[in-house]
C-alpha positions in Angstrom: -77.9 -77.5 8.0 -79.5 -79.0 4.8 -80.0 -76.0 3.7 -76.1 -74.8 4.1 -75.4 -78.2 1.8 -77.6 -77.7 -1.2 -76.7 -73.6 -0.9 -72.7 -74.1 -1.1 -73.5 -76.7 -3.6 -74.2 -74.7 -6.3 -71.9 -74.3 -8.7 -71.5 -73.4 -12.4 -71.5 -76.4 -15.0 -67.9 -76.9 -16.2 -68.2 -75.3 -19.7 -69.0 -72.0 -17.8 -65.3 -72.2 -16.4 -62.7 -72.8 -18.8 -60.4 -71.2 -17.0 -60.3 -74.4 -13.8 -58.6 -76.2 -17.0 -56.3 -73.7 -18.0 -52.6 -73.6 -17.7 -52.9 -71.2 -14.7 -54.8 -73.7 -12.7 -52.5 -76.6 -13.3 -49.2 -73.9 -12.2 -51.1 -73.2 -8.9 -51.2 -76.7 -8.1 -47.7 -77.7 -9.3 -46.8 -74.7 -7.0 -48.5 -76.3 -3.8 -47.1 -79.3 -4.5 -43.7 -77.7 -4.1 -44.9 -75.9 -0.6 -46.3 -79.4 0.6 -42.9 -80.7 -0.7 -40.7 -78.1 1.9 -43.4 -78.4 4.7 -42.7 -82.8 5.0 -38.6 -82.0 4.3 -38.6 -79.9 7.1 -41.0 -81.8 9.5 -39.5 -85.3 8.9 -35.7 -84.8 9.0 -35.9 -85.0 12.5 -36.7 -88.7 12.6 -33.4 -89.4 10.7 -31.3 -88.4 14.0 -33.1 -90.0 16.5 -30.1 -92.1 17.5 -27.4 -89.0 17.1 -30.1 -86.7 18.7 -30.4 -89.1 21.7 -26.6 -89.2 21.6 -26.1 -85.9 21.7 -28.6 -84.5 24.4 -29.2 -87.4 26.3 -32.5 -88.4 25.7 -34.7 -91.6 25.8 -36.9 -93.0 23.1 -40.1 -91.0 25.3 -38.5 -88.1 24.8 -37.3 -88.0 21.4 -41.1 -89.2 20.8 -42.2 -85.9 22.4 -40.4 -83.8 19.5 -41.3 -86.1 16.5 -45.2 -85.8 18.1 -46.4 -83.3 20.4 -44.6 -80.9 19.8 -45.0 -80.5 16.7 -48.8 -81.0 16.4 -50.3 -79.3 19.8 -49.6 -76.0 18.0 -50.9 -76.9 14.8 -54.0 -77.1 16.4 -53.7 -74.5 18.6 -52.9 -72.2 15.7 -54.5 -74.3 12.9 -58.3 -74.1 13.9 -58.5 -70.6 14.4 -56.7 -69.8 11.2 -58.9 -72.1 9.2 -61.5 -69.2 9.3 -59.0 -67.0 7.5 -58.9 -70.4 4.8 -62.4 -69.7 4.5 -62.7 -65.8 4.3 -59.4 -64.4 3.3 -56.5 -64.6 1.1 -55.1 -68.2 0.8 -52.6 -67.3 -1.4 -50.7 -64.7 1.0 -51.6 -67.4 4.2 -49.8 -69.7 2.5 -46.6 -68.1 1.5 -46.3 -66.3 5.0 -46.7 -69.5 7.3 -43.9 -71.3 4.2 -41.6 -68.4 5.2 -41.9 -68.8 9.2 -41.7 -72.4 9.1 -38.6 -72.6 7.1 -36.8 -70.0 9.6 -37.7 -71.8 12.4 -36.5 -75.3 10.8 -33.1 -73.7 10.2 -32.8 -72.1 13.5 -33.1 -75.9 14.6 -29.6 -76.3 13.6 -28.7 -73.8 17.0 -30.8 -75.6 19.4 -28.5 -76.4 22.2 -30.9 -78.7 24.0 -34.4 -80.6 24.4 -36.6 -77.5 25.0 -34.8 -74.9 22.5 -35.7 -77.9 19.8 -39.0 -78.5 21.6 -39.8 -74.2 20.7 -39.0 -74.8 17.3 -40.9 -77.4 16.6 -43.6 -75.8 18.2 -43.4 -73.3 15.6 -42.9 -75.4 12.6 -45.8 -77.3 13.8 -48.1 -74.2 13.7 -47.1 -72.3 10.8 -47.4 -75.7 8.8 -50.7 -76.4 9.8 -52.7 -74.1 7.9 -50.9 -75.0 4.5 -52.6 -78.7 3.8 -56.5 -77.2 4.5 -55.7 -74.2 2.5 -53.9 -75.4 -0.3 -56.9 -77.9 -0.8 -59.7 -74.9 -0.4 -57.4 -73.2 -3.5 -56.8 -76.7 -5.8 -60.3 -77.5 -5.5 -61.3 -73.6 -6.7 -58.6 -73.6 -9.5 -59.6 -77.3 -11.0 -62.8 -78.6 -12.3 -64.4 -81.0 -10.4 -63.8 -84.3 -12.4 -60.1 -83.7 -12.4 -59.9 -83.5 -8.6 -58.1 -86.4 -7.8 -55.5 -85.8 -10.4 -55.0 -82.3 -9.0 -54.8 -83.8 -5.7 -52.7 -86.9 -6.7 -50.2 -83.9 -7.6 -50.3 -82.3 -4.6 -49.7 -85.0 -2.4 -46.3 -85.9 -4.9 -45.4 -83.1 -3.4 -45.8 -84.5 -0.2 -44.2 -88.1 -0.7 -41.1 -86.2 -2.7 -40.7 -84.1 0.5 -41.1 -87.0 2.8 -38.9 -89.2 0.4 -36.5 -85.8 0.4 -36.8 -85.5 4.2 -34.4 -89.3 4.0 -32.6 -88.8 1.0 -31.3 -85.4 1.8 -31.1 -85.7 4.7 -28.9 -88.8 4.9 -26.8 -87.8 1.9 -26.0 -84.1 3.9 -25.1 -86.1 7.3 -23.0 -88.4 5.1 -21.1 -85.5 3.6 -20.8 -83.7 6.9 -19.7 -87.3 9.0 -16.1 -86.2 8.9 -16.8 -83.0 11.3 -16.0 -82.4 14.2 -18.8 -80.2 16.8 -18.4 -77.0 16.3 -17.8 -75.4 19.5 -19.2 -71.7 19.5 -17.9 -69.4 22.8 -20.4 -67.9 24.8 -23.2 -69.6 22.9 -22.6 -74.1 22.4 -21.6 -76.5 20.3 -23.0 -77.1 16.8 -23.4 -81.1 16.0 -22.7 -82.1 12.6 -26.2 -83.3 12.0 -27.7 -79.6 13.0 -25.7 -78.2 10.0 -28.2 -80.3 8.0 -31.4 -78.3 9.3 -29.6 -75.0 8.5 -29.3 -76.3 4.8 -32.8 -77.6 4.0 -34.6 -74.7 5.8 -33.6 -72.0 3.7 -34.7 -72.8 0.0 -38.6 -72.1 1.6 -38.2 -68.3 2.0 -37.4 -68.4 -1.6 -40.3 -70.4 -2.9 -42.2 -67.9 -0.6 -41.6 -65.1 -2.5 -42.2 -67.0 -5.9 -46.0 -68.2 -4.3 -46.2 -64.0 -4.0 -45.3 -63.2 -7.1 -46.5 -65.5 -9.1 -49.7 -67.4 -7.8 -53.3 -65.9 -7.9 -56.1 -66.0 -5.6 -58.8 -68.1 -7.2 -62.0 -66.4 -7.1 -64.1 -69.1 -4.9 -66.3 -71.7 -6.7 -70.2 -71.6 -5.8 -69.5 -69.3 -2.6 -72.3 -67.2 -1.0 -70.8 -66.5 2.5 -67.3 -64.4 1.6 -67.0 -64.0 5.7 -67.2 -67.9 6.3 -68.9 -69.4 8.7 -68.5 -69.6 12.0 -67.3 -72.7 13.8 -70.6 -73.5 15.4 -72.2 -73.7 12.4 -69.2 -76.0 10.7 -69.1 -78.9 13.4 -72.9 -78.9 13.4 -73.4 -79.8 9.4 -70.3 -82.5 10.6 -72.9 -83.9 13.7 -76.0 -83.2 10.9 -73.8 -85.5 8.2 -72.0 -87.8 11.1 -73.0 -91.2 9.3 -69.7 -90.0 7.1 -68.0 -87.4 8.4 -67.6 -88.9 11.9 -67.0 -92.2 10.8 -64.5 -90.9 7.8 -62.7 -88.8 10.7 -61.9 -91.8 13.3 -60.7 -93.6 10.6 -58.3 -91.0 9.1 -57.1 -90.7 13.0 -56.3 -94.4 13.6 -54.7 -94.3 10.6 -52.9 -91.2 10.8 -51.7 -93.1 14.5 -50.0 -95.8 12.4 -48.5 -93.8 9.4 -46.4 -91.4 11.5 -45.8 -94.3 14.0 -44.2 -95.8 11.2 -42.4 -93.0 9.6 -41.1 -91.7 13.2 -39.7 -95.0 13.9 -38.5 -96.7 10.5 -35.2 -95.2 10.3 -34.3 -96.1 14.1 -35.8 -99.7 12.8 -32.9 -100.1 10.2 -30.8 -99.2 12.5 -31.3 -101.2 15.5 -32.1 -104.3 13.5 -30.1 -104.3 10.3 -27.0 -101.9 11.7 -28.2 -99.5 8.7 -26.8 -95.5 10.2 -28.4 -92.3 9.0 -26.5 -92.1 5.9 -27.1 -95.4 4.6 -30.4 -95.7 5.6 -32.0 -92.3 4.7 -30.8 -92.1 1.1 -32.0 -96.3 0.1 -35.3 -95.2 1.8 -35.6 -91.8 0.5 -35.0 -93.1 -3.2 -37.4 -95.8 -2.7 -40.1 -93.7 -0.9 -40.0 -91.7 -3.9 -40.7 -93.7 -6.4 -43.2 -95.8 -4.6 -45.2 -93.0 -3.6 -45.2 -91.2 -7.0 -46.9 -95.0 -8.5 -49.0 -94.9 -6.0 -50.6 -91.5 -6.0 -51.1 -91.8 -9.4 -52.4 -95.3 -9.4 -54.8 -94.4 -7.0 -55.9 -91.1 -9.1 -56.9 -92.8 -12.1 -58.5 -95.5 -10.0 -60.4 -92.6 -8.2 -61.5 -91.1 -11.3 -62.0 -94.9 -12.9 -64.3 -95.8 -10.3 -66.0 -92.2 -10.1 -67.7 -92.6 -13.3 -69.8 -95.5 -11.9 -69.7 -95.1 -8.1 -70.9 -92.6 -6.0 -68.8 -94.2 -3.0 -65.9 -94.3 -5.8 -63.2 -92.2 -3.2 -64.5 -94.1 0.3 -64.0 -97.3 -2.1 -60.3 -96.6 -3.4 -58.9 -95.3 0.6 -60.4 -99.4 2.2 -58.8 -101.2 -1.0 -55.4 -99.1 -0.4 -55.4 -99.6 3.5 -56.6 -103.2 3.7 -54.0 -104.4 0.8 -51.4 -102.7 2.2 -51.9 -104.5 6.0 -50.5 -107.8 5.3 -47.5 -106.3 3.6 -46.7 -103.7 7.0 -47.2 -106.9 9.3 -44.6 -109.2 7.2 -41.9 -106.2 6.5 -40.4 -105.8 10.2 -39.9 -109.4 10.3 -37.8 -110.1 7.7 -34.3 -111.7 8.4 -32.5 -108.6 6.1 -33.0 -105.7 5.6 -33.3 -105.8 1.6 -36.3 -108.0 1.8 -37.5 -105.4 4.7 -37.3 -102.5 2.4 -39.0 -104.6 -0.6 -42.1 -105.5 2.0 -42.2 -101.7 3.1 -41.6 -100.8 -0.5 -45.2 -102.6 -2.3 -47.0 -101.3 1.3 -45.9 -98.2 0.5 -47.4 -98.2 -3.4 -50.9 -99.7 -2.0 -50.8 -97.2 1.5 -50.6 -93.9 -0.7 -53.4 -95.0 -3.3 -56.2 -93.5 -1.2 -54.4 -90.3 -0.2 -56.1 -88.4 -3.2 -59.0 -90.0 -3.1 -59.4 -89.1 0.8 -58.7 -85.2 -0.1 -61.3 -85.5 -3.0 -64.0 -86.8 -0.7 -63.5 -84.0 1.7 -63.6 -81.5 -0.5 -66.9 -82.6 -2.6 -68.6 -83.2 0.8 -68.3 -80.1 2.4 -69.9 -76.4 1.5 -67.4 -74.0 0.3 -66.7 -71.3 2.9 -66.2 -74.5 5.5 -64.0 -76.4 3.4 -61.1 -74.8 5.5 -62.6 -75.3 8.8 -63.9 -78.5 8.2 -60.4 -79.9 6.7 -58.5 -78.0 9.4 -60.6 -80.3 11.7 -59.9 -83.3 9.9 -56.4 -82.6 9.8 -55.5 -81.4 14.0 -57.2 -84.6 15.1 -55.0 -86.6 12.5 -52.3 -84.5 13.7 -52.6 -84.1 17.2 -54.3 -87.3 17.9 -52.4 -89.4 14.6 -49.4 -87.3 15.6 -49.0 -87.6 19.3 -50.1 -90.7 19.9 -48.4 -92.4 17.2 -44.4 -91.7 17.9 -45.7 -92.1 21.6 -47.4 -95.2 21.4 -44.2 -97.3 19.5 -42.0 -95.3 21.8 -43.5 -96.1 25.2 -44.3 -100.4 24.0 -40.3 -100.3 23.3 -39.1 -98.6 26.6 -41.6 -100.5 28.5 -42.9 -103.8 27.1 -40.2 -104.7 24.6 -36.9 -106.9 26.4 -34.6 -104.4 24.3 -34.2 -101.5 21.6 -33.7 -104.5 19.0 -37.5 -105.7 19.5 -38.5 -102.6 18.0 -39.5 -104.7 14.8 -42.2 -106.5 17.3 -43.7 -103.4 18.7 -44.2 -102.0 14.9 -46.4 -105.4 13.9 -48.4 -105.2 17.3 -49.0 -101.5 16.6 -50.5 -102.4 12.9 -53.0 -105.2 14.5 -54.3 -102.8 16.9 -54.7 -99.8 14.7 -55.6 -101.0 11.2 -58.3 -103.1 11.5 -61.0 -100.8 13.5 -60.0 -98.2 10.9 -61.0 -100.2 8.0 -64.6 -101.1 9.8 -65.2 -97.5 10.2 -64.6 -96.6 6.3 -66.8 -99.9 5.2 -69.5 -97.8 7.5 -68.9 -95.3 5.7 -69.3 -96.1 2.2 -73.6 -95.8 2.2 -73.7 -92.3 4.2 -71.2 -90.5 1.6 -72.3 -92.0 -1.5 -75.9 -90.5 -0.6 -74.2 -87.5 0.6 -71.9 -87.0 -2.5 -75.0 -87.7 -5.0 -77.3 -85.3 -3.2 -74.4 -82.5 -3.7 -74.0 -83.3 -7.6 -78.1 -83.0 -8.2 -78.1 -79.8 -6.5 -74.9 -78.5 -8.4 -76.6 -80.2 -11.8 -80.1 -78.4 -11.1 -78.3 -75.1 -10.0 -76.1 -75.5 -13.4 -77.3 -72.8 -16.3 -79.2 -74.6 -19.1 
């Protein structure tokens, strides 16, 4: 698999490419930034309504846990790993924009479901269609933007992310505020439409739009040092991960048990507020929306031009930026639950949330500059269904079964959220100080072979 390494390496020296730094590159990405942006509204609305949703259909914390995790990411790998070889041998562009399209159908059809498993079907289907956007929007960022400007690419990308996460509250709370005053709406011969389903009709639709826009208006880049237009196959891709496991494995375990605690946290947080602090859906969502947004946007950033700082000196420079981000960021998650207010809750969460999101574009960077280009799609698409179905699952699950069955009440929800952080966080940070050696070697042995393939 050396050989596969060195080969995909290749690439032309950056003065052979202007066009990775023209205006047309930097549109493609602001583009995908608005697709990630739709994908998190529409996957993260949900935990808003836990409480109403329980309410409503008669659920348990278990089961609402089962819609904000499995079945949402079962499908994205069951869909998501066989359409990475697509990422890697066909189209992106027209990938993309189809799976934006289904997703944002099946999010408004959400607003029907009449109980657990009509909402369990379309989450299914958001959950697959979504998958394939992350692993292929990264394959096109990292063929429209020259290398050293990676992170800054990515750092945009993932705005979009944090705006539609930050959206996903701010939105979404605002539009059940607005729509409080009504009553079900009782539909003969079909069921009865809750306020807070009205919300899912709204925020689904606006994708099919920016669908048609990606069509029109994005191009296919042509693919950067690529000798194997039909991919590999997926033999091939998981042995270079076993060949380069001193990083890869090590870097994936880590991104899992973290994964674990960052949808554990954003599953739960609003119920948190509530059960604590007496803070509803429409108080809740918009303060954390607003401050989600901004939080995330310093942080991306930050964390970019760290990235890029350290870059110039370190070959472990992206490895480096993801343990500062997570270990600074521990303390501040452990404190925040146990505050006696919820103002000094959200002001813990609020710094933790600058320091969390630092390493996100460094951790998309060092992916994509360790990994051959007709398997950047399979091997991110691996990446992401463990962080999804493992992160995912387990994550809602795992807050959601210590509540119903080891925490005296709802209220000591704030307890199970610090417990969760001291069992996740720590082993995750061992395996990216493990790390750091095997992907500095591996990210300098890619550089020499793109510097000695490079024209004079």
């Amino acid at each position: 698999m050396a050989a596969i390494d060195v080969e995909q390496a290749s690439e032309p020296a950056a003065t052979a490419l202007p066009d990775r730094n023209s205006p047309r590159g930097w549109y493609t990405v602001s583009v995908l930034s608005v697709v990630a942006m739709l994908s998190y509204i529409d996957r993260g609305v949900l935990a808003l309504f836990v409480q109403p949703l329980k309410r409503d259909f008669g659920l348990s914390d278990t089961e609402v846990s089962l819609l904000l995790g499995l079945a949402f990411t079962l499908p994205a790998v069951v869909v998501g790993i066989p359409a990475s070889r697509l990422i890697d041998s066909g189209v992106r562009r027209t990938l993309i924009a189809g799976c934006l399209a289904l997703w944002s159908v099946a999010t408004a059809i959400c607003g029907l479901a009449q109980n657990f498993w009509t909402l369990f079907v379309c989450r299914a289907v958001i959950g697959g269609s979504e998958s394939v956007n992350t692993s292929a929007s990264l394959s096109v960022i990292t063929d429209s933007v020259r290398r050293e400007r990676l992170p800054r690419a990515f750092a945009i990308q993932s705005a979009g992310v944090m705006i539609g996460s930050a959206l996903s509250l701010l939105l979404g709370g605002l539009l059940y505020g607005l729509l409080d005053h009504l009553e079900p709406i009782v539909l003969p011969g079909f069921g009865t439409i809750h306020n807070w389903q009205l919300v899912f009709m709204i925020l689904g639709l606006p994708g099919i739009f920016v669908a048609v826009l990606m069509m029109v208006s994005v191009p296919e880049p042509p693919r950067k040092g690529g000798t194997r237009p039909e991919g590999y196959p997926i033999r091939e891709v998981i042995g270079y991960l076993i060949d380069q496991r001193g990083m890869h494995l090590r870097l994936f375990f880590a991104m899992v048990l973290f994964a674990i605690i960052n949808v554990g946290l954003s599953a739960w947080l609003p119920a948190f507020y509530q059960r604590t602090y007496g803070w509803g859906p429409e108080k809740a969502g918009p303060i954390m929306g607003a401050v989600s947004l901004v939080c995330s946007l310093l942080g991306l950033f930050a964390g970019a031009h760290l990235a890029e700082r350290f870059g110039k000196r370190n070959d472990d420079a992206n490895l480096r930026v993801i343990l500062i981000a997570q270990g600074l960021s521990l303390p501040l998650h452990l404190i925040a639950p146990l505050m006696p207010n919820p103002w000094l809750a959200l002001g813990f969460n609020a710094v933790a949330g600058v320091v969390a999101v630092m390493g996100g574009p460094a951790y998309y960077a060092a992916i994509q500059l360790t990994t051959p280009n007709e398997m950047r799609g399979q091997i991110a698409m691996l990446y992401a269904a463990g962080m999804t179905t493992i992160g995912g699952t387990v994550g809602p699950m795992l807050v959601a079964v210590l509540t119903d069955n080891v925490a005296r009440s709802e209220a000591d929800l704030r307890y199970v959220l610090v417990g969760v952080n001291l069992l996740v966080v720590p082993p995750a940070l061992y395996l990216i100080w493990r790390a750091l050696g095997p992907y500095a070697r591996l990210y300098r042995e890619r550089v020499d072979a793109m510097a000695a393939s490079s024209p004079p």
